[in-house]
DOSETOR-924960 format. One record per residue (C-alpha): chain; residue in one letter; x, y, z. Coordinates in steps of 0.05 Angstrom, whole numbers, m for minus. Example, Ala and Ser with C-alpha at 12.3 -4.5 7.8 and 13.67 -1.06 7.14 Angstrom:
<recs>
 chain resn     px     py     pz
     A    a    246    m90    156
     A    s    273    m21    143
</recs>
This chain:
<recs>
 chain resn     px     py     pz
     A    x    111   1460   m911
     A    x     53   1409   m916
     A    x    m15   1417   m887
     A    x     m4   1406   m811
     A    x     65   1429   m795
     A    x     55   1487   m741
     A    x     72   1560   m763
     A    x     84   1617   m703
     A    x     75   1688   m737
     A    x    129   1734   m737
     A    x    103   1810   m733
     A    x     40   1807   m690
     A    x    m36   1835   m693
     A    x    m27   1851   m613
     A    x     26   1905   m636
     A    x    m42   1941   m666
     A    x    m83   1929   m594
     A    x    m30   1962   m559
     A    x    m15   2016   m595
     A    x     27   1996   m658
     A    x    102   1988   m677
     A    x    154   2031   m647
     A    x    150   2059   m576
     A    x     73   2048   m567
     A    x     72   1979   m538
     A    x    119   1992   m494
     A    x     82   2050   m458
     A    x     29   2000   m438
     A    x     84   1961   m392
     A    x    119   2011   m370
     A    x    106   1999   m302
     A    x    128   1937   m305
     A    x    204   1967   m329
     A    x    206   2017   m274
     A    x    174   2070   m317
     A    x    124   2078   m260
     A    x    116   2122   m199
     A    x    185   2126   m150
     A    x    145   2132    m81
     A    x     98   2186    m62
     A    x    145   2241    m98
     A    x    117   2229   m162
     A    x    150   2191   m221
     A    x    218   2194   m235
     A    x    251   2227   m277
     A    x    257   2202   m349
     A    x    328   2199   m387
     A    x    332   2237   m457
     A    x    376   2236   m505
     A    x    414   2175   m541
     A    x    425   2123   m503
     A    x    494   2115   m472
     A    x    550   2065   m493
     A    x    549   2031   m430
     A    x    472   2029   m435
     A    x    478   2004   m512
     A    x    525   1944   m483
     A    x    483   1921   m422
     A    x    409   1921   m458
     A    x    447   1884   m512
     A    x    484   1834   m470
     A    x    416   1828   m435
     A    x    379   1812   m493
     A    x    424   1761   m529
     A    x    428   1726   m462
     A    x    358   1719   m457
     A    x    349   1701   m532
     A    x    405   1649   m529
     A    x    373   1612   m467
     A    x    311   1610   m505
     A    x    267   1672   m460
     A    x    229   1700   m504
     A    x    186   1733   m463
     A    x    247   1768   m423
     A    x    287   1778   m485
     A    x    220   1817   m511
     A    x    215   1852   m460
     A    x    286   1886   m476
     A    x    261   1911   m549
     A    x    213   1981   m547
     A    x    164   1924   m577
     A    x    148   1872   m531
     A    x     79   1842   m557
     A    x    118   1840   m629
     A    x    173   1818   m609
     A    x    153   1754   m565
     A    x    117   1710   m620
     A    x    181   1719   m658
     A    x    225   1698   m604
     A    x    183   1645   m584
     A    x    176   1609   m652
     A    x    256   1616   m663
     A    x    255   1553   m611
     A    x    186   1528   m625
     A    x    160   1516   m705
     A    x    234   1535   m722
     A    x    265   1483   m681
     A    x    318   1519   m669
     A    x    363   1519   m607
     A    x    439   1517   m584
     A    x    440   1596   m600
     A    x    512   1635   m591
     A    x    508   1710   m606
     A    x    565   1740   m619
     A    x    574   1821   m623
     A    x    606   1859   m668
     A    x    642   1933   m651
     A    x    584   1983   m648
     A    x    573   2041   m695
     A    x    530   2084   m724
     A    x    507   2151   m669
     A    x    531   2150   m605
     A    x    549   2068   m619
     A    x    481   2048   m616
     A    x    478   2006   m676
     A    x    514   1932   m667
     A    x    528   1882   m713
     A    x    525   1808   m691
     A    x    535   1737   m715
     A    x    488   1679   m695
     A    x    516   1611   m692
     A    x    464   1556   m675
     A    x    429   1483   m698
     A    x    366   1461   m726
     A    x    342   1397   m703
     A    x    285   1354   m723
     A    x    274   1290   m724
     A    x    342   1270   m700
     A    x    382   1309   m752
     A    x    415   1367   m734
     A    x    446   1424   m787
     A    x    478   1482   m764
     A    x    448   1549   m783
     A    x    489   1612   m784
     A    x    485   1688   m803
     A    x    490   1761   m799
     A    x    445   1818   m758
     A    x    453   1880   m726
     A    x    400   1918   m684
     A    x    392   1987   m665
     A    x    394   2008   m584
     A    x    348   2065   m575
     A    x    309   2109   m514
     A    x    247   2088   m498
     A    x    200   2149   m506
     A    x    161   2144   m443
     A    x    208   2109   m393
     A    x    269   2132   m412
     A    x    308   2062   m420
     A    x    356   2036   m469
     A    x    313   1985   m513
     A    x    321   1950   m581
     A    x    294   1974   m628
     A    x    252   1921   m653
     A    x    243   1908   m721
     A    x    234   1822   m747
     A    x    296   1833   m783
     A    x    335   1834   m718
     A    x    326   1765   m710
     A    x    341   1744   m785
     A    x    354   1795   m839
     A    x    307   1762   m883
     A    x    241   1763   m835
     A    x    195   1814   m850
     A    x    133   1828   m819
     A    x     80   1776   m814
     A    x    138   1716   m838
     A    x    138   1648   m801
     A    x    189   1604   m787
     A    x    177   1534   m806
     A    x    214   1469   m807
     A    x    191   1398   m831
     A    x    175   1373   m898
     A    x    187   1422   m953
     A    x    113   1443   m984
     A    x    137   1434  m1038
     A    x    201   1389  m1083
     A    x    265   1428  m1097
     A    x    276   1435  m1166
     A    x    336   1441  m1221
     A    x    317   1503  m1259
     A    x    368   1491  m1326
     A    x    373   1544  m1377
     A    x    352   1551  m1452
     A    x    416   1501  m1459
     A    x    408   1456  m1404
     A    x    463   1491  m1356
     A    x    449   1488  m1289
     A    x    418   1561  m1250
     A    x    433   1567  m1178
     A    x    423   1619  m1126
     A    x    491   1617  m1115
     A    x    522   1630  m1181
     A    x    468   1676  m1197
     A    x    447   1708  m1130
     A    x    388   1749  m1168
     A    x    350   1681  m1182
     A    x    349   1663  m1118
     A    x    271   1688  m1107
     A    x    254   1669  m1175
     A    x    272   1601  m1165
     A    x    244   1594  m1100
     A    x    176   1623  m1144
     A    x    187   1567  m1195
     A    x    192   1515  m1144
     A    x    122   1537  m1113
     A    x     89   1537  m1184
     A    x    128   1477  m1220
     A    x    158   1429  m1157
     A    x    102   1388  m1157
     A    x     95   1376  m1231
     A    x    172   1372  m1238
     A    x    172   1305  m1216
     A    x    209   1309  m1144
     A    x    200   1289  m1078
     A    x    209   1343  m1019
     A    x    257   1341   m966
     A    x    260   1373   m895
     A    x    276   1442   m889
     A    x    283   1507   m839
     A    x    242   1561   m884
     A    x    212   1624   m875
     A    x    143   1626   m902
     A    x    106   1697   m916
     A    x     41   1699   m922
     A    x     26   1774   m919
     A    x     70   1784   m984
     A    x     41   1714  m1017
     A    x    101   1695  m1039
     A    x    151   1629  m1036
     A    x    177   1604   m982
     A    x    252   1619   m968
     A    x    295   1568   m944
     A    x    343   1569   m897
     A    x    372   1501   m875
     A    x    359   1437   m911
     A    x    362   1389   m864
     A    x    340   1324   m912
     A    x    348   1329   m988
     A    x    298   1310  m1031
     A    x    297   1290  m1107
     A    x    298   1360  m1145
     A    x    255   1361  m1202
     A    x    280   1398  m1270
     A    x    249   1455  m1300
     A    x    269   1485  m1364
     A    x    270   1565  m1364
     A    x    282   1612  m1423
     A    x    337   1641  m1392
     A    x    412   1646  m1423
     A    x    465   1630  m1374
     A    x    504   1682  m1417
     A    x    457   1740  m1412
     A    x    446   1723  m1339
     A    x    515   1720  m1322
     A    x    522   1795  m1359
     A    x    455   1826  m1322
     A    x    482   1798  m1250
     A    x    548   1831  m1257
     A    x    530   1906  m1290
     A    x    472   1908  m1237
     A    x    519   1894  m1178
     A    x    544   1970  m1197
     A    x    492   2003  m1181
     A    x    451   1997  m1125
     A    x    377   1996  m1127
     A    x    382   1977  m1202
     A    x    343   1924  m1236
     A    x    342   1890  m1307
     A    x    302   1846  m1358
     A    x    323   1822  m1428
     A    x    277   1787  m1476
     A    x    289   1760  m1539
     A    x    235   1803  m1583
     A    x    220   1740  m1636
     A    x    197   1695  m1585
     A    x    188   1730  m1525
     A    x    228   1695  m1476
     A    x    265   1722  m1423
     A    x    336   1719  m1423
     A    x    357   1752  m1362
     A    x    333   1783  m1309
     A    x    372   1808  m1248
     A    x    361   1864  m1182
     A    x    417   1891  m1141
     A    x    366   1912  m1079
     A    x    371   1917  m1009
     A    x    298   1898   m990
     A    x    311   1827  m1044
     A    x    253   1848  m1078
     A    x    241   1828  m1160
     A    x    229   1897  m1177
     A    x    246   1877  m1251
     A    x    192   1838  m1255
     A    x    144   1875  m1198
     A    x    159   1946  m1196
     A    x    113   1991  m1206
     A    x    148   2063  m1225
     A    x    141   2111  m1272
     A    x    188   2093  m1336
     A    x    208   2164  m1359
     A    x    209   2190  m1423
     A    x    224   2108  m1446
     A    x    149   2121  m1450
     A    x    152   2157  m1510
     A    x    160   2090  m1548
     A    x     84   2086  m1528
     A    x     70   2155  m1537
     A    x     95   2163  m1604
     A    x     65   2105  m1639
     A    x     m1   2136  m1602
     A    x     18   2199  m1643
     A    x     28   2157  m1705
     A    x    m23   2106  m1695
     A    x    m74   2164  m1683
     A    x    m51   2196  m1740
     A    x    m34   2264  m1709
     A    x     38   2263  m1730
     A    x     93   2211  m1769
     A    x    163   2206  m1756
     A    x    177   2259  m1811
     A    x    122   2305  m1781
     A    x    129   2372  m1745
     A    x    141   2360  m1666
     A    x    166   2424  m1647
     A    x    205   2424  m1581
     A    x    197   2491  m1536
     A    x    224   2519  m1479
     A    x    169   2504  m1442
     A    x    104   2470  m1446
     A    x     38   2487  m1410
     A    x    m25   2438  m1405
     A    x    m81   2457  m1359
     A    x    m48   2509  m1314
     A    x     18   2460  m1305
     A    x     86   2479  m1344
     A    x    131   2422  m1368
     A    x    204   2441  m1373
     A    x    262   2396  m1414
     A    x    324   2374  m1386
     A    x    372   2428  m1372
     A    x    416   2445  m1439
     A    x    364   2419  m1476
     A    x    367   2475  m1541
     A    x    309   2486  m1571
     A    x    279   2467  m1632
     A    x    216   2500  m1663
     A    x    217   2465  m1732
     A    x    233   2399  m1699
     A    x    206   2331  m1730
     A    x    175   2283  m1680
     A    x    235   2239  m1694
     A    x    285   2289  m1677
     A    x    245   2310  m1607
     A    x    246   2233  m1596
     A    x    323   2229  m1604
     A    x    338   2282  m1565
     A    x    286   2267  m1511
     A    x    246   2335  m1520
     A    x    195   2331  m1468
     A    x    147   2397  m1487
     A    x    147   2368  m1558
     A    x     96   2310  m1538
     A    x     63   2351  m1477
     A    x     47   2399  m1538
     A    x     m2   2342  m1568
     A    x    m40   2333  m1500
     A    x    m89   2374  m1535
     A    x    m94   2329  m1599
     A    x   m103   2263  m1558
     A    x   m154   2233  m1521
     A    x   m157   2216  m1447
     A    x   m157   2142  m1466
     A    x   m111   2151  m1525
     A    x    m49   2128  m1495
     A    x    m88   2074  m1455
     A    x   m117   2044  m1516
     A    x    m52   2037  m1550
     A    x    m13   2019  m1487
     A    x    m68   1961  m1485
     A    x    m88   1941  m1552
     A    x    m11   1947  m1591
     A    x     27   1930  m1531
     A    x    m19   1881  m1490
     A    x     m1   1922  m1426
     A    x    m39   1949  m1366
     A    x    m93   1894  m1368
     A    x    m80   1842  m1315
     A    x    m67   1785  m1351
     A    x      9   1767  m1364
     A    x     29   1699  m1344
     A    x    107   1694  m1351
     A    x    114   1631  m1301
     A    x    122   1677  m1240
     A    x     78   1737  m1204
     A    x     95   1795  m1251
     A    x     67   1869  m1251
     A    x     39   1874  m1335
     A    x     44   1959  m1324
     A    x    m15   2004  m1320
     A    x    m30   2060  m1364
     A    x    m93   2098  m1336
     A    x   m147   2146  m1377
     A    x   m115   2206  m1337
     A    x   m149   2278  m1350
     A    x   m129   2342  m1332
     A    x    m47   2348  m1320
     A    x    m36   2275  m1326
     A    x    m51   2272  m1401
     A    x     m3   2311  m1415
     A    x     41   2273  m1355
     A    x     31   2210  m1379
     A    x     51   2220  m1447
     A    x    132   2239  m1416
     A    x    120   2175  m1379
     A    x    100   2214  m1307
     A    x     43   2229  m1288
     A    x     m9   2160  m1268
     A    x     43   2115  m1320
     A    x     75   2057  m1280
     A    x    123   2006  m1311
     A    x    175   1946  m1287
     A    x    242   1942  m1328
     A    x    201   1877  m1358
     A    x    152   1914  m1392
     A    x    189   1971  m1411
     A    x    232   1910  m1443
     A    x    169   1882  m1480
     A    x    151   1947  m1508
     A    x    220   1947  m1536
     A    x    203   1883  m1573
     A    x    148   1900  m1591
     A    x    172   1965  m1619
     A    x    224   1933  m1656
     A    x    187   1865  m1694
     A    x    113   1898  m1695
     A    x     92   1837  m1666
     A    x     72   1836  m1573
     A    x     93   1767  m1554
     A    x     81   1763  m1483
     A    x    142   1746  m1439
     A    x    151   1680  m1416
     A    x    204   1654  m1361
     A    x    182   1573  m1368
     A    x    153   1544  m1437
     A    x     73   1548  m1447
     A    x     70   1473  m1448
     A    x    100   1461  m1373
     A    x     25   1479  m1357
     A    x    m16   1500  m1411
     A    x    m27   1573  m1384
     A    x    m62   1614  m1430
     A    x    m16   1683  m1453
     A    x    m32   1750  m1458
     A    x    m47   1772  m1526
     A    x    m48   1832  m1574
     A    x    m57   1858  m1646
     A    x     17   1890  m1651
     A    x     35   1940  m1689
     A    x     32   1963  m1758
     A    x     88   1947  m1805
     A    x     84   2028  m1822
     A    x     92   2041  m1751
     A    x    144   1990  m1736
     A    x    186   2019  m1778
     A    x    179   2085  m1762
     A    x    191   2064  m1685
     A    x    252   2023  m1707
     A    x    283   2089  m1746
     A    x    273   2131  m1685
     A    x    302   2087  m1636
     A    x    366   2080  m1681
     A    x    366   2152  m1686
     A    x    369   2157  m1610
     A    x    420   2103  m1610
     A    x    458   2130  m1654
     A    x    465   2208  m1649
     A    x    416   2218  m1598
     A    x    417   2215  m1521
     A    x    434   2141  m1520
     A    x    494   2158  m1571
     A    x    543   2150  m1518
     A    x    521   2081  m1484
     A    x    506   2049  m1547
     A    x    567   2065  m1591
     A    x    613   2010  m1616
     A    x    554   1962  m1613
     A    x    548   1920  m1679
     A    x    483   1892  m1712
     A    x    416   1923  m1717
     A    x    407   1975  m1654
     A    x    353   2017  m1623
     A    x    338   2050  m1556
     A    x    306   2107  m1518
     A    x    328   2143  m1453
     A    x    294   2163  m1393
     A    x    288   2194  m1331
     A    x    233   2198  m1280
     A    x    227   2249  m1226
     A    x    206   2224  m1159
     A    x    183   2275  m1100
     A    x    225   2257  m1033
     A    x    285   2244  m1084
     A    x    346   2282  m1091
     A    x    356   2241  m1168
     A    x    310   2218  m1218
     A    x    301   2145  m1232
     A    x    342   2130  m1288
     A    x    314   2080  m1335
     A    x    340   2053  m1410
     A    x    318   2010  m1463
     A    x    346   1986  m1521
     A    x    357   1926  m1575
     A    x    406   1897  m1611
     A    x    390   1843  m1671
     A    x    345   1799  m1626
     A    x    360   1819  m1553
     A    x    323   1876  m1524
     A    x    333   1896  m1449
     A    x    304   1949  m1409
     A    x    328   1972  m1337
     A    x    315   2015  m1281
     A    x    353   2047  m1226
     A    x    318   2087  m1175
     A    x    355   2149  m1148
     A    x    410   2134  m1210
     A    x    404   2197  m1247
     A    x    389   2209  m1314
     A    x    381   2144  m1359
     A    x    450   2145  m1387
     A    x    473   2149  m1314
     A    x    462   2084  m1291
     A    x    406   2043  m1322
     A    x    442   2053  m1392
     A    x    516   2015  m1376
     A    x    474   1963  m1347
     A    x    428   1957  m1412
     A    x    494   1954  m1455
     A    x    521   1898  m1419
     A    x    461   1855  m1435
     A    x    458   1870  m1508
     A    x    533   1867  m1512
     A    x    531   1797  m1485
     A    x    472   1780  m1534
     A    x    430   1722  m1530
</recs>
C-alpha cells in the first residue's frame, strides 16, 4: 500500500510483556474469567482434561458471535491469547475494512471434537465499493492451563489461513501495479493456472510493478513485514493497468513441475536451462506456502558429491578412473559413517563407480586428503555458490558450504554435516557440472534492471567431462537407473538422501539433466532420492524445455 495507508499488526509485542504465546497471557486475566478466588473457601477448583463437546460448541459460538459483530476485545478474550489476539481482531474491521462477517461452522473433529472447521463469508468496503471476501479456517478449542476454561487456541491463522505472525491487513491503493508475468513465449502465468507462482509473482510485482509500466489499483492485502516479503492480496477491489514482465520460465516445464510436485507433499523443484541459465520451472507443494525451491536451506545429500568429486578431481587427489574404495564403514575423527543398507562393498572401487552407486565411506575416506576449505573453495570458486551474491529477480538462498573441521569435513563431503542447499542450487550445480561453464540463474532478463550477476571461473573441460561420464553412469546403471530409464538425449544425474534428527525419513533429493534441461528437487521426509524427489525430477526433463 502507499506511504500513509494505516497498517494494525497482526501477532503482537504485548504477547512478550505478558508472558508469551500460548497459555501465558491468559494467566494474567484470569481473574477477570472467573479464574479467581470463589469466596473465602479458597479458589475453585480448576477443570482438567480436554475440553468437552458442549464446551468446544459454546466458546466457539461465543467467539464467532463476538468476531462477527465486530468485538474484538470480547472475541479475544475467548482465545488462551487475549493481548495477541485483539490487534488482530481489531484491524479485521479497522485497516482491513472489513465488515458484514457470517461464520459458518463446520462438524468438529480431531480429539475429543475440539478442532472445527469454518467458512467466513463477508465484504470489503472502501471508498464506496464493496467486494465480497470469502474463505476457509478452522481453530483448535483447548483448556486453559490455569483457569480451567475452554479457550481458542489462538494462533493468526485462525482468522485467515494465510496470516502469520506479525502480518497486517491493509486495504487502499495497491503499493505497488499488478503485473502480467508472460513466459519465455509470451503465454500468460497466473496464480491460478500455476498455483506455485503465486508468491513469485506477487515477488516480481514488488521488484518490477513499478518499472513495468502500470498503474495500481485498490486492494485488501496482507502485508508481512517480519518475513520481508510481498504483499499478498486478497480482494481487489479496483483494477489497475497490469504491467508486463517477461520471465524465463516455460509454460511447458511449469505446467510438468506443478503437477509431479502435487504428489508429494513437502516437495519442491527448479529446472534451469544449463546454456543460459534461465529458469524454467520452479514449483513447491507446501503447507506453510513457502518457496523452499528457491529459499530452503537443507542439507542436499549425497547430490553433494557432484561438488565433492570435482573437489577430488580438481585437487588432484583422485580422477574418475582412480581408486575410491568403498568400505563397510568409514571412521573420521572418532565418528563412523555407514552406507545405505544393501550397499555391497567394494574395495577396488573407482571414484566413478562409488559415485554411481552412491558409496558414502568412499569420499569420507578422503577427509584426510582434503583441506578444511577444500570443498568451500570449489563450492565457491567452480560453482559460484555460498557467497551471498545471486540475483535471479527474486530473494533466493545461493547455498552455503562452510570450512567445517573435525566430523564435518568428512560430513560435508556426503552432503551432511554444515552443507545447506535449495533444489535451485543443487539445479545450478547440475549445469554447471554438465557445460563446465556457472551461469547464474536468472528468473527475469538482466536488462529489466541492469543487476549485476553472480560470477565464476567454471570448470575445467577435463573435469567436465569426467563429471558428465559419472553422472551418466549413475543415470544409467547406477542408483538413478530406475527413474531415468527410457529418457532419450544426452542424460546425467546423482541421487541423494539426507538424514534429519526428529525425522522418521530422510530428505530425498535428485538431480539430473537431459540435453539442455537440468532440474534438481527436494522432498523433506520423502525417503531416499529415488523415492520421491526423483519421479518429480523426471517429469521436468521429460517435458524438456
Amino acid at each position: 500500500m502507499r506511504k500513509g495507508v494505516k497498517a494494525t499488526v497482526i501477532g503482537s509485542v504485548f504477547a512478550v510483556m505478558v508472558g508469551g504465546a500460548g497459555y501465558g497471557a491468559y494467566n494474567v486475566l484470569s481473574s477477570l474469567h472467573g479464574g479467581g478466588p470463589a469466596g473465602s473457601g479458597g479458589p475453585a477448583p480448576v477443570k482438567t482434561g480436554p475440553p468437552s463437546a458442549s464446551e468446544v460448541k459454546e466458546t466457539t459460538k461465543k467467539f464467532f458471535a463476538a468476531w462477527e459483530s465486530g468485538a474484538a476485545v470480547s472475541a479475544a478474550s475467548y482465545t488462551n491469547n487475549d493481548a495477541a489476539a485483539e490487534p488482530v481482531l481489531e484491524s479485521y474491521g479497522g485497516a482491513g475494512h472489513i465488515g458484514k462477517v457470517k461464520i459458518t461452522p463446520g462438524a468438529a473433529s480431531g480429539t475429543g471434537g475440539a478442532t472445527v472447521p469454518f467458512t467466513v463469508h463477508a465484504t470489503v468496503s472502501y471508498k464506496g465499493t464493496d467486494k465480497p471476501l470469502t474463505y476457509r479456517s478452522r481453530l483448535t478449542v483447548v483448556r486453559g492451563e490455569t483457569t480451567g476454561r475452554a479457550l481458542v487456541d489462538w494462533q493468526p491463522s485462525v482468522v485467515h489461513p494465510e496470516l502469520k505472525t506479525g502480518d497486517t491487513f491493509v486495504t487502499g491503493e495497491a503499493e505497488n501495479p499488478a503485473i502480467e508475468a508472460v513466459d519465455r513465449n509470451g503465454s500468460v502465468l497466473t496464480k491460478e493456472k500455476y498455483p506455485s507462482l503465486g508468491p513469485i509473482i506477487d515477488e516480481l510485482r514488488a521488484k518490477y510493478g513499478d518499472k513495468a509500466g502500470g498503474t495500481p489499483g485498490i486492494e485488501l492485502a496482507i502485508r508481512h513485514p517480519v518475513a520481508d516479503s510481498a504483499d499478498t492480496t486478497l480482494v481487489t477491489l479496483e483494477k489497475g493497468e497490469p504491467g508486463k514482465v517477461r520471465t524465463t520460465l516455460s509454460a511447458g516445464a511449469q505446467a510438468a513441475a506443478e503437477q509431479a510436485v502435487t504428489k508429494y507433499s513437502e516437495s519442491s523443484v527448479v529446472a534451469v536451462q544449463p546454456s543460459t541459465g534461465q529458469i524454467l520451472a520452479v514449483a513447491n507443494n507446501r503447507n506453510d506456502g513457502f518457496n523452499a525451491a528457491f529459499l530452503g536451506q537443507l542439507a542436499p545429500g549425497s547430490t553433494m558429491k557432484i561438488i565433492s568429486a570435482a573437489t577430488l578431481i580438481d585437487n588432484d587427489i583422485t580422477s574418475m578412473t582412480g581408486a575410491a574404495p568403498c568400505p563397510p564403514t568409514a571412521t573420521w575423527q572418532s565418528q563412523t559413517f555407514h552406507n545405505l543398507e544393501g550397499l555391497a562393498p567394494d574395495e577396488k572401487a573407482t571414484l566413478a563407480g562409488s559415485f554411481a552407486r552412491s558409496c558414502n565411506t568412499a569420499f569420507v575416506k578422503f577427509a584426510d586428503s582434503v583441506k578444511v576449505d577444500s570443498l568451500t573453495k570449489e563450492a565457491e570458486d567452480r560453482f559460484g555458490l555460498g557467497r551471498d551474491n545471486w540475483k535471479t529477480g527474486i530473494p533466493s538462498f545461493d547455498g552455503s558450504v562452510p570450512a567445517s573441521g573435525g566430523p564435518d569435513t568428512a560430513a560435508n563431503l556426503i552432503g551432511q554435516g554444515q552443507v545447506q542447499m535449495s533444489p535451485l542450487n543443487m539445479a545450478s550445480v547440475t549445469a554447471t557440472a554438465k557445460t563446465g561453464t556457472f551461469r547464474q540463474p536468472v528468473l527475469v532478463a538482466q536488462s529489466l534492471d541492469d543487476r549485476q550477476l553472480a560470477t565464476a571461473k567454471g570448470l575445467s573441460a577435463s573435469t567436465s567431462a569426467q563429471l558428465r561420464a559419472m553422472m551418466n553412469r549413475t543415470a544409467t546403471s547406477g542408483t538413478a537407473a530406475g527413474i531415468m530409464s527410457g529418457l532419450r538425449g544426452s542424460i546425467g544425474a546423482k541421487t541423494g538422501s539426507a538424514e534429519v534428527d526428529g525425522q522418521s525419513r530422510s530428505n530425498s533429493w535428485f538431480t539430473g539433466y537431459r540435453d539442455d534441461v537440468a532440474a534438481a528437487a527436494m522432498t523433506q521426509d520423502g525417503g531416499h532420492g529415488i523415492d520421491a524427489a526423483g519421479p518429480i525430477v523426471r517429469a521436468v526433463l521429460a517435458a524438456g524445455g
